[in-house]
N, C-alpha and C positions, 0 to 999 in steps of 0.2 A: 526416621532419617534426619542425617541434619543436612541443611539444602543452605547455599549461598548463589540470589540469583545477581546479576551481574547488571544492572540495567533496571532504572524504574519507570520504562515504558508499557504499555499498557500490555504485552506479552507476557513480562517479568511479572506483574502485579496481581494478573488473571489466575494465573499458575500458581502463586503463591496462594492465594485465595482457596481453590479448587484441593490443594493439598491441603490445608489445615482442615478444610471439609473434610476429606478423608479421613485425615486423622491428625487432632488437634493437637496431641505429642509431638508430632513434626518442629523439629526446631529451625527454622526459616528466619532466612535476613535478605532482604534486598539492597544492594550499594547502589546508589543514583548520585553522578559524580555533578548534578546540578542543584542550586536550591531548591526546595522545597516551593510550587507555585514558578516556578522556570522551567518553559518552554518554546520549542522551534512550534513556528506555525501558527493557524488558524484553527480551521475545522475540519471537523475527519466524516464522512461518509460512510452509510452502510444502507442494507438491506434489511426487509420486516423480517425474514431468515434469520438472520443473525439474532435481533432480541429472542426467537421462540429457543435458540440452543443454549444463551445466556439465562433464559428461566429453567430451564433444564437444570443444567447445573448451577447457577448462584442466582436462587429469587431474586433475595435482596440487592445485590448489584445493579442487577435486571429492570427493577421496578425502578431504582433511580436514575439506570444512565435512559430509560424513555422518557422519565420526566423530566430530563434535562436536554430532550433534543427536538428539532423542528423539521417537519416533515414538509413534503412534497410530489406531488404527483403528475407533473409535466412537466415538459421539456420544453424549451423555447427557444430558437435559431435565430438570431441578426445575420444576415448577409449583407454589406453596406445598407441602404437604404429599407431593404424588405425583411419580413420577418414572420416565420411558420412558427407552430405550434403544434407540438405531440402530446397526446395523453396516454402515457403510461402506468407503470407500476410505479408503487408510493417508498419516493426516499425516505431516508433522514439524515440530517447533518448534527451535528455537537460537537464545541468546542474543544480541543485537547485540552487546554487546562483541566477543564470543566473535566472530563471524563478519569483523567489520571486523579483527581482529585477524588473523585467518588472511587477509584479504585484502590487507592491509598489507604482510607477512611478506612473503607469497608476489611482491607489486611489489616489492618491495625487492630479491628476491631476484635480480627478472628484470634490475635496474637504473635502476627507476622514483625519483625522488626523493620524496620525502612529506613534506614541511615542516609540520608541527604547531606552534600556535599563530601562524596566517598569515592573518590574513585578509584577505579580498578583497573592494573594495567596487565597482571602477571597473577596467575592464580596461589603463588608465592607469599601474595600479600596477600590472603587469606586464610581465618581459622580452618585446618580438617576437618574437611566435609565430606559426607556418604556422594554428594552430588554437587557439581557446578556447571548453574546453567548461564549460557553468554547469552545474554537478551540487551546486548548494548549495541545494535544498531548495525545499519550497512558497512560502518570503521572498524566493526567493533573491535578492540584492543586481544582481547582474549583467543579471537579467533586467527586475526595474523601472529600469533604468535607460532602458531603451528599452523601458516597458511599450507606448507608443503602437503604436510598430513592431511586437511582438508579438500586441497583441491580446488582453492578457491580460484575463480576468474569473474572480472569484472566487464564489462563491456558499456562502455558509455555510449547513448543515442545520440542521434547528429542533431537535432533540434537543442535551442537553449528556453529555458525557462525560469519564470521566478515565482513566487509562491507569496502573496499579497493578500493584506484585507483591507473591507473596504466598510465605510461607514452608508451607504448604502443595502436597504434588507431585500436580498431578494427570495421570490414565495417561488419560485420553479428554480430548476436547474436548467441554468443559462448559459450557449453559446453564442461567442459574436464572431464575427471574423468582417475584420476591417482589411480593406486593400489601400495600400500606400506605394509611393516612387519607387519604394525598393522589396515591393513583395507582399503575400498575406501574412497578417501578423492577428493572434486571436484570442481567446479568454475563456476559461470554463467560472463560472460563477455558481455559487447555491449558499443558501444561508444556514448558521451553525447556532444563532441565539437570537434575542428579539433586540439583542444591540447590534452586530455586525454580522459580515459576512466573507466568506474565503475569493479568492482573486487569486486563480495561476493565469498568469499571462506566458504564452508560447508561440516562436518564430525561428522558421530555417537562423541558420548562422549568417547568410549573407543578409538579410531582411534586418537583422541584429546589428550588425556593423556598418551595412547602409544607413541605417537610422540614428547612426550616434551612440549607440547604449554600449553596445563596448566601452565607451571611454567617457559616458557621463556619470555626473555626480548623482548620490542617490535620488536626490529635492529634483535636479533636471532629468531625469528619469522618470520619475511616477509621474511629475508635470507633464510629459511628452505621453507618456502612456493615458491619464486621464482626459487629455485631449481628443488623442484616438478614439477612446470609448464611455466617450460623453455621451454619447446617446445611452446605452446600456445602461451607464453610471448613474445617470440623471443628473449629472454634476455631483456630486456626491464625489470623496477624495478615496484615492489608496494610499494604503498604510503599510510602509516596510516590515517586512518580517524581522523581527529583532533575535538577533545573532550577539554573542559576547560583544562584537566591535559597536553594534548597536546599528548594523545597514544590514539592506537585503542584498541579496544573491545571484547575479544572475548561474544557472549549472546544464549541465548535461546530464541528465537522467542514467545511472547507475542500473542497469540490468545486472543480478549479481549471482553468480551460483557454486555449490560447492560440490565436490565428490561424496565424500560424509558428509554426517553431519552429528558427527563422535567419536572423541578421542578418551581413551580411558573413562574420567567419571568427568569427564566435561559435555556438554550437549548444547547446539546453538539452536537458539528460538528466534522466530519473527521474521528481520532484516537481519539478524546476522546469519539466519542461514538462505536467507532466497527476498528477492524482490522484483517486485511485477510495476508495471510503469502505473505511472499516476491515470492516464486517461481512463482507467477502468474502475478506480476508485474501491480499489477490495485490500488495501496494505492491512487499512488494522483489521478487519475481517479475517483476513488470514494469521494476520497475529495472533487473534485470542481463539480461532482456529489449533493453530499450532500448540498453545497450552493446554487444550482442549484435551487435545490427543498426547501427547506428553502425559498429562496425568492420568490421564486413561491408560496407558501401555503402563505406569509403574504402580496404579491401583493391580495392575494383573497379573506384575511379573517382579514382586517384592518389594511395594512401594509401601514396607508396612517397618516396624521396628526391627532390626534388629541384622539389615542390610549390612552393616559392617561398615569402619571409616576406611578411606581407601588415599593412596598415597598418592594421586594426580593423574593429570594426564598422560605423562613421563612414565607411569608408575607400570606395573605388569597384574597386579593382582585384584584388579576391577572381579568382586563376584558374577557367573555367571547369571545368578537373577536380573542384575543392574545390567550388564552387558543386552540379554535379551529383551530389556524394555525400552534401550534407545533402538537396540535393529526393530525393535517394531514400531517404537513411534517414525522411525527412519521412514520405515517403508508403506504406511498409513499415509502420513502427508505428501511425498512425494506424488503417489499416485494419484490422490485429492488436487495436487496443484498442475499436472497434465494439462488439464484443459485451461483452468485461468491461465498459466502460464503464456500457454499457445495463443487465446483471447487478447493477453496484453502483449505479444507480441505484432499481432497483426493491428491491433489499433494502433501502436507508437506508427508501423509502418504507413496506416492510414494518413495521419498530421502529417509524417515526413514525405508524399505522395499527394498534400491538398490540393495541386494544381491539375490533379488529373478528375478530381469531380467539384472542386468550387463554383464551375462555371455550368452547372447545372440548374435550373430551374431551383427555389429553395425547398419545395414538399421533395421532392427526388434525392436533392442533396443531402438533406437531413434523414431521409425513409435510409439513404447509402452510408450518413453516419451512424445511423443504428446499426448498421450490418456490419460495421468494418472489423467486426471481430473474426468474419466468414475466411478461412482460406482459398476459397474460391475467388473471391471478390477483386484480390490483385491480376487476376489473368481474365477477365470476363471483360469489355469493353463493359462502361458503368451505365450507358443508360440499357444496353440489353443485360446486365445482370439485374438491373432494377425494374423488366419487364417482364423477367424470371421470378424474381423476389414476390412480385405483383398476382400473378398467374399460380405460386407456390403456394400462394396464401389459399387460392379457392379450390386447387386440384391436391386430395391426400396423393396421391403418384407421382406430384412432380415434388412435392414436399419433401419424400422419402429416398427418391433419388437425388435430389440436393444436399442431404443429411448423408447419405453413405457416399456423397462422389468425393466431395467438400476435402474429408480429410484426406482421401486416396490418392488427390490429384496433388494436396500437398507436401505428402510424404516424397510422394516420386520428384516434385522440384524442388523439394529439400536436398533428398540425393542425389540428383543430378548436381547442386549447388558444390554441394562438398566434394563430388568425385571431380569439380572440374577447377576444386581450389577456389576458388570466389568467393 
């Protein structure tokens, strides 16, 4: 096949990888419309999960992107003054640079092309391809192109946020939540190398403009912010995420989703087909997810020589082998992303909702930020859902009754929600 992926984030990169595994004939180019070593962000999160499916399919990637990331295994709560402590299951954080660069490497190595500063806006500007994948992002260019066809809608979250690092290392993954004149305003922290570490700071929209951030300058920004989370910080500075203009961001969180997710011989991966909110930390996971299965469905369904070049997405004459490899990778992920989806959507509503359990005791508040991925947990008053939670833990009966009510009782005030227009 010859494949042009559209994007050299870490979806586009994995997937080219995985294919030349396949099969090393594969003629594959990736367009990355940034330099080489340019990138949005800090550090990326994942699960010990995700390495065992990454040695699955590419050892060697595998072996490098663990040795290039730092782990962690608690959780740590600031609530002004006080401060809990969870022991859980073992993170890890890595640098994006760091990770695209080891996934770059590692295509290159296999015979993949990576054309850096390439961008692509219309599948027009590229050579005939058997496939074109759009792995360019929540914007991505390729997919509004035929947003109708897709189905795309966006829905912004009411919280604002910005995505920061900080020359402080932190060894857990760290919440603070400071209260200020004009509201809680708070931080998720965890470290990505043995030099820095990632810093989203997020606050209602009125907490946001009560505070001046709407309309200050980047330097009196992080200043005001460093302030706040001096304790956390240990004085220690944040660092703007650096963007073409060279300042960070404040944004509204992109919830994003499409009807397909295939037009002709075009096929969107990562963020250009679906995105789950930051608080749950599974973006690139689902990403290299997403290529996972991708290459899986076209390993099964003619992802070998001789697919045929096809005229676009425009085009009528997609082979039916290529056709039934995006409906199955279609319908593979989809159903895989059900429940994270649903998880990140009741955690944004958790943050957007802090004032209904901040003033809780901090082992309770934090025991209820672990839960807030629950459906139940928005309609259950919080300190009797957390004596439920409590109680669930020692009886397998009430366990199992929380696990089949949970979803039932959300389905029903989902539909209620819609039949009454809301």
């Amino acid at each position: 096949m010859k494949v042009a992926c559209v994007g050299g984030g870490p979806a586009g990169l994995y997937f080219s990888i995985l294919m030349k595994r396949q099969n090393p004939s594969h003629d594959i180019t990736v367009y990355e419309r940034n330099a080489a070593g340019s990138t949005y962000g800090w550090g990326v999160t994942y699960w010990g999960s995700l390495i065992d499916k990454l040695h699955v399919h590419d050892p060697e990637s595998a072996v490098a992107i663990s040795a290039s990331s730092v782990r962690w295994s608690d959780g740590v709560a600031h609530v002004g003054d006080l401060r809990t402590v969870h022991h859980g299951d073992t993170g890890f954080g890595i640098g994006r640079r760091r990770l695209l660069d080891i996934l770059a490497e590692r295509a290159r190595s296999l015979g993949v092309r990576v054309e850096f500063e390439h961008p692509v806006a219309d599948t027009a500007e590229l050579p005939e391809a058997d496939l074109v994948v759009a792995c360019d992002g929540v914007g991505s260019a390729l997919r509004e192109r035929h947003a109708g066809h897709f189905g795309t809608e966006a829905r912004a979250g009411r919280n604002t946020y910005i995505w920061l690092g900080t020359t402080k290392i932190f060894d857990s993954f760290t919440f603070a939540f400071v209260e200020t004149e004009h509201g809680w305003i708070w931080c998720y922290a965890y470290g990505f190398s043995e030099d820095g570490s990632t810093c989203i700071v997020e606050c209602s929209p009125e907490t946001w403009s009560g505070l001046g951030l709407d309309r200050a300058s980047e330097a009196d920004g992080l200043a005001l912010l460093e302030r706040l989370f001096a304790g956390p910080l240990d004085g220690h500075r944040l660092i703007g995420r650096a963007h073409a203009d060279g300042s960070a961001q404040w944004l509204n969180f992109r919830t994003l989703t499409n009807r397909t997710w295939h037009h002709g011989n075009l096929v969107l991966l990562g963020d250009a087909a679906h995105t789950t909110h930051y608080s749950i930390g599974a973006g690139t996971t689902l990403a290299l997810e997403d290529a996972i299965a991708l290459a899986g469905a076209l390993r099964g369904h003619g992802g070998q020589r001789g697919v045929g070049r096809q005229r676009g997405p425009d085009g009528n004459d997609v082979r039916p082998e290529l056709r039934s490899a995006l409906v199955q990778y279609e319908r593979e992920r989809r159903s895989a992303l059900l429940p994270v989806q649903s998880a990140a959507r009741y955690s944004a509503q958790w943050y957007e909702n802090l004032p209904r359990y901040i003033h809780l005791a901090p082992p309770q508040m934090f025991a209820l930020l672990g839960q807030r991925h629950s459906p139940l947990l928005p309609h259950i008053p919080p300190q009797l859902y957390y004596r439920i939670d409590r109680a669930a833990e020692q009886l397998e009966t009430l366990r199992k009754l929380k696990r089949w009510l949970g979803p039932r009782v959300a389905r029903t005030l989902h539909a209620r929600s819609r039949a009454s227009g809301s």
